[in-house]
C-alpha positions, 0 to 999 in steps of 0.5 A: 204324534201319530199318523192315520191311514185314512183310506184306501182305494183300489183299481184293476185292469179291465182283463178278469182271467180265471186261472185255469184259462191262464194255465192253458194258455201257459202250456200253450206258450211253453209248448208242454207235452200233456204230462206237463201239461197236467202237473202245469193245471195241478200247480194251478188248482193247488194255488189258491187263485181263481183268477187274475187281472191284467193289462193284457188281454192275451192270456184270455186267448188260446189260439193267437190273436194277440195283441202284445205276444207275437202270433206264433206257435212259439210267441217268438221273436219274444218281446223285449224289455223296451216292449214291456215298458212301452205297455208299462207307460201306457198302462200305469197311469190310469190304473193310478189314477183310477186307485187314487180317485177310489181313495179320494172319494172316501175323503169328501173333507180332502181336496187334491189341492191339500196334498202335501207330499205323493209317494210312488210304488212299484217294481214292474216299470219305470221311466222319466219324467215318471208317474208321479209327475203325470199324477201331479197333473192327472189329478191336479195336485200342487205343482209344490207336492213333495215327490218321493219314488219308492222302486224295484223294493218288491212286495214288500215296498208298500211297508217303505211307503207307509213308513216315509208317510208316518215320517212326514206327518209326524214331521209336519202336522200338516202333512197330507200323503198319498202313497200309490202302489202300482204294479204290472206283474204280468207284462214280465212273463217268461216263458220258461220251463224252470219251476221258480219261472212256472211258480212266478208265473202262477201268481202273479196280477196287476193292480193299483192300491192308493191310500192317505196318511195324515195326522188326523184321522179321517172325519168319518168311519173307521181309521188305522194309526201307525203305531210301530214297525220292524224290519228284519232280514233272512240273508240265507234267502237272498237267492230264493226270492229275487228279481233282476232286469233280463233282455226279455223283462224282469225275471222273479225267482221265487224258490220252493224255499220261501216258505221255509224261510219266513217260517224260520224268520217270522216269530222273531219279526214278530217278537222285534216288533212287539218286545217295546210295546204293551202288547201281546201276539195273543192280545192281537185278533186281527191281521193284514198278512201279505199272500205271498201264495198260499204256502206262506199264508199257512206257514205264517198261520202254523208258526204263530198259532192263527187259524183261516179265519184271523188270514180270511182277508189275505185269502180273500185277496190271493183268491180274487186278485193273485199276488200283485206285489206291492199293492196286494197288502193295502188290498188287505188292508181295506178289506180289513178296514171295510170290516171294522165296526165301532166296538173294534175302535182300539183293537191292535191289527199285525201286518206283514209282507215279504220279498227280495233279501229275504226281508220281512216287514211288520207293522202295528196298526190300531183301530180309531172309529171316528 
């Protein structure tokens, strides 16, 4: 039996900061001399990223009046962990909500009621009773859905997510999943010197990305069937991509070395998942890559021989949102199925996404136009 992801919606919050407005506040916060300063905007420019969301207004202000961020020259005394998750809980649920009912409208044959299982995401905020409760009720799901928590997996969480919905449709035939990937990247900022701080600090977005699974696809348009997955690990990478609960938020480490290690991982991730299939990496012309940062769409692209052009939708993604985690390759992944055109009915799609391990996640996808 094969499950289809039917749709996906998407939300952000209300702040659209262009990135050169949040390197200046960057270098304000950290204090930086104006040789700092200057290599700050460089790392900026060269990140692919014209702007940001986020749940905060503050990094669209230069000169203080914040509103979480103390009013100081220093931001100090710097918010705390219990801070962030107060934004967090406040924040979260309607960005979910609006995500799903993008989702939702995309299906008028599906009503909330018919859901049969809910599945969260994210890596930036938990507490309980959760989100996925406060979903139940906001959107008026069955009381009776299958609730199912996928936390603090990083980016590549939403790969996770897909994978129990593909279990559970082809379970029970009539299962109905939506799966909401929710992430408040930028409630985690540090305010440090040190590069994989500055890196982190460079990428990262808030957004939410909902999408149905089921074992039917959907009645109208274009649909994508779940045909395969593989995992693979890059242990030698564990201490260049992680993320780790400190006194004053989550801290990411994201090392300059990334790259080097998906470059060293990413054909035999490719090769694992293709080698029980009828299937070629030539035979495939479509791709949902997560943009991890520019860097990686690049090393991805000259290892396994793909142009701009096969990556257009991740750069479209990296260009207008930045990194937002889990939700960022569902992002790509509906752009790529807004593309779709009946002539492409069958057409395999390659998805990949990275984080913490280092762990590399691949997913064949296929083409069904109703």
């Amino acid at each position: 039996m094969t499950s289809f992801l039917c749709a996906i919606g998407t939300a952000n919050p209300p702040h659209r900061i262009p990135q050169p407005q949040i390197a200046t506040f960057m270098a304000n916060a950290l204090q930086l001399d104006e040789a700092g300063t200057r290599k700050l905007r460089a790392l900026y420019r060269v990140s692919g990223i014209g702007q940001r969301f986020s749940v905060l207004p503050d990094y669209a202000r230069e000169n203080g009046d914040f509103t979480f961020f103390p009013n100081t020259p220093d931001i100090e005394p710097f918010p705390s962990v219990g801070q962030r998750m107060g934004v967090y809980r406040h924040e979260a649920l309607p960005l979910s909500v609006a995500a799903a009912r993008d989702c939702l409208r995309q299906l008028p044959e599906l009503q909330p009621a018919q859901i049969t299982h809910l599945i969260t995401v994210s890596c930036t905020g938990m507490y309980a009773p959760g989100l996925d409760i406060e979903l139940v009720e906001a959107l008026g799901l069955p009381t009776s859905v299958q609730r199912t928590c996928v936390n603090f997996m990083g980016c590549y969480a939403a790969f996770n997510a897909l994978k129990l919905a593909d279990a559970f449709c082809r379970a029970d035939a009539n299962a109905r999943v939506l799966l909401i990937c929710t992430e408040l990247c930028t409630i985690h900022f540090q305010k440090s010197r040190e590069d994989d701080h500055l890196v982190s600090n460079a990428l990262f977005g808030d957004g939410s990305a909902a999408a149905v699974v089921q074992a039917r696809p959907a009645e109208q348009g274009p649909s994508l069937a779940l045909e395969a997955f593989h995992c693979g690990l890059e242990p030698d990478g564990r201490a260049d991509m992680a993320w780790h609960i400190n006194d004053f938020g989550f801290e990411m480490t994201l090392s300059s070395y990334v790259p080097r290690m998906i470059q060293k991982g990413i054909r035999q991730l490719t090769d694992g998942l293709l080698q029980n299939l009828p299937l070629k990496l030539s035979d495939i012309h479509a791709f949902a890559i997560h943009p991890g940062g520019r860097k990686i769409l690049e090393t991805i692209e000259q290892e396994l021989g793909l142009t701009n052009h096969d990556n257009r939708f991740a750069y479209q993604v990296l260009r207008e949102y930045g990194n937002m985690s889990s939700a960022t390759v569902l992002f790509v992944l509906r752009e790529l199925l807004a593309s779709l055109t009946p002539a492409e009915s069958q057409e395999p799609v390659l998805s990949f996404a990275f984080g913490p391990g280092l762990t590399l996640e691949a997913m064949l996808l296929r083409v069904h136009h109703a």
